[in-house]
C-alpha positions in Angstrom: -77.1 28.4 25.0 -76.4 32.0 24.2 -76.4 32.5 20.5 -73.9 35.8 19.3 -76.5 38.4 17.4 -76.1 38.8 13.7 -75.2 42.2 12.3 -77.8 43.9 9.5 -76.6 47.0 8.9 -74.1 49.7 9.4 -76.0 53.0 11.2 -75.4 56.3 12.5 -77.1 56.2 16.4 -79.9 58.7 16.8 -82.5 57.8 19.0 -83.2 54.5 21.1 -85.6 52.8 22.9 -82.9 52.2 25.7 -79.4 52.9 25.7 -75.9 52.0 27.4 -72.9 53.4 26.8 -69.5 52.5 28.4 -66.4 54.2 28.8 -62.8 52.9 30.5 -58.8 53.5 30.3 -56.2 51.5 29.1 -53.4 51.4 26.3 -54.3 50.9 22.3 -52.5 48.5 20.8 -51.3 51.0 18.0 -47.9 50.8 16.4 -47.2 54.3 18.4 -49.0 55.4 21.8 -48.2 59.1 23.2 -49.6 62.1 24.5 -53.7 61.2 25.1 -53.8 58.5 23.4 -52.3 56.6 26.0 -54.4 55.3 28.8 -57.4 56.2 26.4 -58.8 52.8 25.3 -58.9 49.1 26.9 -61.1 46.3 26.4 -65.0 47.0 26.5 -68.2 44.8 25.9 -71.3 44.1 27.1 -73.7 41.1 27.1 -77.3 40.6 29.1 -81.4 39.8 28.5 -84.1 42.4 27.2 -87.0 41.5 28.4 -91.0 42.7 28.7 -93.2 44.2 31.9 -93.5 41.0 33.3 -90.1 39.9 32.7 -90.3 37.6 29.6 -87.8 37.8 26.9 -88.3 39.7 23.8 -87.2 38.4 20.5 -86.3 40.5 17.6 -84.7 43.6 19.2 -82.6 45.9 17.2 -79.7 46.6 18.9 -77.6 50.0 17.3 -74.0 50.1 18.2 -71.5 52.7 18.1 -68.0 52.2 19.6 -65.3 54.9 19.8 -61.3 54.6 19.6 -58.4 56.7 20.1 -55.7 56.1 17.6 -52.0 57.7 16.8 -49.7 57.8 14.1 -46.7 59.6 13.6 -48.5 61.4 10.6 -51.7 62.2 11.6 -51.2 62.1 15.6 -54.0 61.1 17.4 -57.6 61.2 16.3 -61.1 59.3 17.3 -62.5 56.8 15.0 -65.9 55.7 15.2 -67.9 52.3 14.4 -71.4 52.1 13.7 -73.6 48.6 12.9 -77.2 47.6 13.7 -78.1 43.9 14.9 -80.9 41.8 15.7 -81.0 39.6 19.6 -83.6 37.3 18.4 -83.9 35.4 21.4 -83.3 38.0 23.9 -79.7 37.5 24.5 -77.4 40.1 23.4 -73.6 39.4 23.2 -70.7 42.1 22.4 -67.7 40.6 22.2 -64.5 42.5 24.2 -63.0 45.0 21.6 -60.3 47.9 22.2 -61.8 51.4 22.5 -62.7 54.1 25.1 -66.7 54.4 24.7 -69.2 51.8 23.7 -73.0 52.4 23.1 -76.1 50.1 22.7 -79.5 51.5 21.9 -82.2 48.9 22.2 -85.5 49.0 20.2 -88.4 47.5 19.0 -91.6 47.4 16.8 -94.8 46.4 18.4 -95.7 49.6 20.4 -92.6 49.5 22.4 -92.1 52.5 24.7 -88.9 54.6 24.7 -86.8 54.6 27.6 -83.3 55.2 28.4 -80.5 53.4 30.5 -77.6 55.6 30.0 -73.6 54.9 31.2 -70.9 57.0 31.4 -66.9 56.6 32.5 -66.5 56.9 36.2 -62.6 55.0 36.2 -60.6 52.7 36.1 -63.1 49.4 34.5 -66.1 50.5 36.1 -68.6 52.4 34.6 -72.0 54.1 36.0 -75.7 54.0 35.2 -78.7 56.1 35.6 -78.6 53.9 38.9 -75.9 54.7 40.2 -75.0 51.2 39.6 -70.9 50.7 39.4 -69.8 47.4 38.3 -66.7 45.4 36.7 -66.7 44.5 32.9 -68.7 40.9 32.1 -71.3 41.9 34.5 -74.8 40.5 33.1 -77.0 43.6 31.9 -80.6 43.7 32.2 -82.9 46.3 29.7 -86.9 47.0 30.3 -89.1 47.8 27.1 -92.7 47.8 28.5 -95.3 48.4 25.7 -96.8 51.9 25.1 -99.4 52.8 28.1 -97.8 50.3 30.5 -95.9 50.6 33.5 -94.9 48.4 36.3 -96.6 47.5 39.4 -94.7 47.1 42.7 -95.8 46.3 46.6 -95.7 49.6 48.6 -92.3 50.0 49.7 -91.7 51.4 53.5 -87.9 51.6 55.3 -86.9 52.6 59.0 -83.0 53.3 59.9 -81.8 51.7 62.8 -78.2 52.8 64.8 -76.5 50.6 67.0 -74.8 53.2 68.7 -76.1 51.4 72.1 -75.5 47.9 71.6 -76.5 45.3 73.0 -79.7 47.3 72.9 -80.9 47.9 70.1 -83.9 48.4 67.9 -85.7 46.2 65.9 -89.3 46.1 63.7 -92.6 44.6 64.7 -94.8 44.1 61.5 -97.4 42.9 63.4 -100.1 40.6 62.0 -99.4 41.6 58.9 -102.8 42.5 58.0 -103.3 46.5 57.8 -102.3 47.9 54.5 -100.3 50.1 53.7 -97.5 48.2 55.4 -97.0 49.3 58.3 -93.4 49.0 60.3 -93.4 49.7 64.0 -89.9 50.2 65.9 -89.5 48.1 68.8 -87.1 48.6 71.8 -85.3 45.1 72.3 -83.3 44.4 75.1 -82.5 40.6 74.0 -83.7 38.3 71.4 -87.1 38.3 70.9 -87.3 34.7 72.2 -90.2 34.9 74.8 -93.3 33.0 74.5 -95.7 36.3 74.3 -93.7 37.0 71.1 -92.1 33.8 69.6 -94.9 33.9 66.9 -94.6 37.8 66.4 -93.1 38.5 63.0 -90.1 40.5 64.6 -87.0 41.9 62.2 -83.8 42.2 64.5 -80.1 41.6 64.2 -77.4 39.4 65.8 -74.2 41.7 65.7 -70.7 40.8 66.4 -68.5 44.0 67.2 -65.6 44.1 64.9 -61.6 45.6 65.6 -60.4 48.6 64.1 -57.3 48.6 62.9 -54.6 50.9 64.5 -51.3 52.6 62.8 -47.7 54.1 64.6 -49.3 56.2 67.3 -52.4 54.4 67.4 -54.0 56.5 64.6 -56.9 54.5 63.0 -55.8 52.8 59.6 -59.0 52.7 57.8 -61.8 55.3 59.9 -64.3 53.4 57.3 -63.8 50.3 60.2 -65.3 52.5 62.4 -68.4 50.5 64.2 -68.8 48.4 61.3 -69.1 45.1 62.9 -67.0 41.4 62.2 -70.6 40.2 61.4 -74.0 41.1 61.0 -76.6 38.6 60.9 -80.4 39.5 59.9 -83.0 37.6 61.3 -87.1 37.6 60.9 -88.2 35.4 63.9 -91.4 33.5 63.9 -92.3 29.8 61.8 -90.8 30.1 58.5 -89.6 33.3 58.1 -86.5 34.7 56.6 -84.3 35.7 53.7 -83.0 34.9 50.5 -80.6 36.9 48.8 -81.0 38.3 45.5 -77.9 39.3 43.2 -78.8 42.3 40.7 -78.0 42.9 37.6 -77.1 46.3 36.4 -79.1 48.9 34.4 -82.8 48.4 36.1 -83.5 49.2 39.6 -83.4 46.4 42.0 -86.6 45.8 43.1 -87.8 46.1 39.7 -85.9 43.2 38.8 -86.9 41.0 41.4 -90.2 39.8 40.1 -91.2 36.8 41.6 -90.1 35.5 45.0 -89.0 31.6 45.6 -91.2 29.3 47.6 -88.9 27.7 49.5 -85.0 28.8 51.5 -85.6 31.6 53.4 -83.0 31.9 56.7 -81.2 34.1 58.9 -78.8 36.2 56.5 -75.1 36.9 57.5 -72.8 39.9 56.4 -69.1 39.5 57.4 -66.7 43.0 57.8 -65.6 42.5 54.5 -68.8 43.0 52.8 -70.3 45.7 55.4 -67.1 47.9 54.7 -67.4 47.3 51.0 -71.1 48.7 51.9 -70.1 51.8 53.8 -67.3 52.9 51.3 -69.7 52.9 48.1 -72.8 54.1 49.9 -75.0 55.7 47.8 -74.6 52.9 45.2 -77.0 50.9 43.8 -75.3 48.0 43.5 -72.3 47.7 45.9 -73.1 49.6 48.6 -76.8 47.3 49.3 -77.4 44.0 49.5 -80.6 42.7 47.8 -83.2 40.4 49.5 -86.4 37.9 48.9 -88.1 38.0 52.4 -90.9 35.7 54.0 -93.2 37.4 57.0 -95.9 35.8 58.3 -96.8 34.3 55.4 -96.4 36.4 52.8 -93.8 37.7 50.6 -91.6 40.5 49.2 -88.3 42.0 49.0 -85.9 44.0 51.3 -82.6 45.9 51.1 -79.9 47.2 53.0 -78.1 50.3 52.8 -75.7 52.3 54.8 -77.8 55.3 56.2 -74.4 57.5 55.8 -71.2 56.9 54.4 -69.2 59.5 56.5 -67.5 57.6 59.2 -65.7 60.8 61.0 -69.2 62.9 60.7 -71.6 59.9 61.4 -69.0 57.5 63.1 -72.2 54.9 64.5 -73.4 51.8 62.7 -76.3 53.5 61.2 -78.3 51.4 58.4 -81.2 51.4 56.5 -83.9 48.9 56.0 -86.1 48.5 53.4 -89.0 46.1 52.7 -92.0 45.8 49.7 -94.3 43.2 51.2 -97.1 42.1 48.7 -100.4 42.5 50.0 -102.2 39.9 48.6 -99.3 36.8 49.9 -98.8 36.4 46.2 -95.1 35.1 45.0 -95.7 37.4 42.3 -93.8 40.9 43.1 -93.8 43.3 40.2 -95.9 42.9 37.5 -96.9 45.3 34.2 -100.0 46.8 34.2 -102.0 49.2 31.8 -103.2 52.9 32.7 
């Protein structure tokens, strides 16, 4: 059960451990809206989980809060006002409740020998808001904040990535990661003219993809509606042949990266993974971004485990008009579920 945090203090911000800030449009309910004032505020909040290196929720963290407001008045026009308070999460869990206003900010700290660090958002439109990441996402999205103690940092499989076009399909490429047993991994591209299905390689652990071309839409004239449709296919299905292998998706949560978040992998679910039209166009059109433009993966090979993502290798459809993506994995060397971990220097 999330429990709301309980307010100490009122305090001027000045430095945090780790800090959001959020920004959006929308009309103050004032008796009177002209001139900037309008469009200026809407409804902003936040709520997530602070947690430690190895993922574990920290109790007791000062949260500082500043939130900033347009308002107008016939005498006094229009003029910011600010609010300031300080609370405690004690379990973790952080709550804001939706309140009108144009830029929110949490700083996160505390004692212990907690290290510093910063996750920083800013107004990009409309309700969605941007991150050190890159991350853009929709209000009530679950946050997710880092403090590692002082001289610790985080420890991650070696991460290696190969980008594959399907500009001749059916031919296409795939990866051969072989036994899996030379370190650092190692990711060989492999010409595949069908399935890898024969016997010679029906043990090999093989990444390929079953693609369904897609239609493009066409206008008056047959000019192309949306050139983003260009080569993306109706559906893309990733595959890891061999016993036992496969994927399980991971959904992130915004203000970490990723595979920093994705600590321990699941024992048990991994299959083929598919990606309709819909999603790969939602992809290409906010490449670049963190967390819409990839998807987010737990991955089984040969026995051992990791994580994998895929991104669009370009998001210009007239200059690079193939199906062009790129695939990440972060295999852990050991076959250990355990993915990232903290660590002292």
């Amino acid at each position: 059960m999330t429990n709301r945090v309980k307010f100490l203090v009122s305090a001027c911000v000045a430095t945090v451990a780790a800090s959001v800030v959020i920004a959006g449009c929308g009309i103050l309910g004032a008796p009177v809206a002209v001139g900037s004032a309008i469009g200026t505020n809407t409804s902003l909040g936040l709520k997530g989980t602070v947690v430690d290196g190895d993922g574990k929720t920290l109790d007791n963290v000062i949260i500082e809060y500043n939130k900033d407001r347009e308002v107008w008045s016939a005498l006094a026009g229009t003029k910011t006002t600010s609010e300031n308070k300080t609370f405690i999460a004690k379990n973790g869990r952080f709550d804001v409740p939706d309140e009108r206003g144009y830029s929110l900010y949490l700083g996160f700290s505390r004692g212990g020998g907690y290290q510093r660090q910063s996750l920083r958002q800013t107004k990009t439109g409309g309700i969605e808001f941007a991150t050190a990441w890159g991350n853009r996402w929709p209000l009530g999205t679950e946050a997710l904040v880092t403090l590692l103690p002082h001289g610790a940092y985080l420890v991650e499989p070696q991460r290696a990535s190969v980008d594959i076009t399907y500009s001749e399909w059916p031919k296409q490429q795939g990866v051969d990661f072989g036994a899996l047993s030379k370190w650092p991994l190692s990711m060989k591209r492999v010409q595949l003219d069908q399935p890898p299905t024969s016997p010679a390689d029906a043990n090999a652990n093989i990444f390929y993809v079953d693609l369904v071309p897609g239609e493009v839409k066409t206008k008056r004239g047959n000019e192309i509606a949306d050139v983003y449709e260009l080569n993306v296919p109706a559906m893309l299905t990733l595959k890891l042949n061999g016993p036992g292998n496969g994927f399980v998706r991971y959904r992130p949560k915004v203000g970490t990266d990723p595979f920093a978040q994705m600590r321990e992998a699941p024992e048990t679910g991994y299959a083929d993974v598919v990606l309709n039209k819909q999603r790969l166009l939602e992809m290409r059109k906010n490449a670049g971004n963190v967390i819409l433009g990839a998807e987010f993966f737990y991955v089984k090979i040969g026995g051992k485990y990791g994580k994998a993502a895929v991104t669009w290798r370009d998001s210009q459809p007239t200059a690079t008009p193939d199906l062009n993506l790129t695939y990440t994995f972060a295999i852990e060397e050991n076959g250990s579920r355990t993915l990232t971990r903290s660590a002292t220097r």
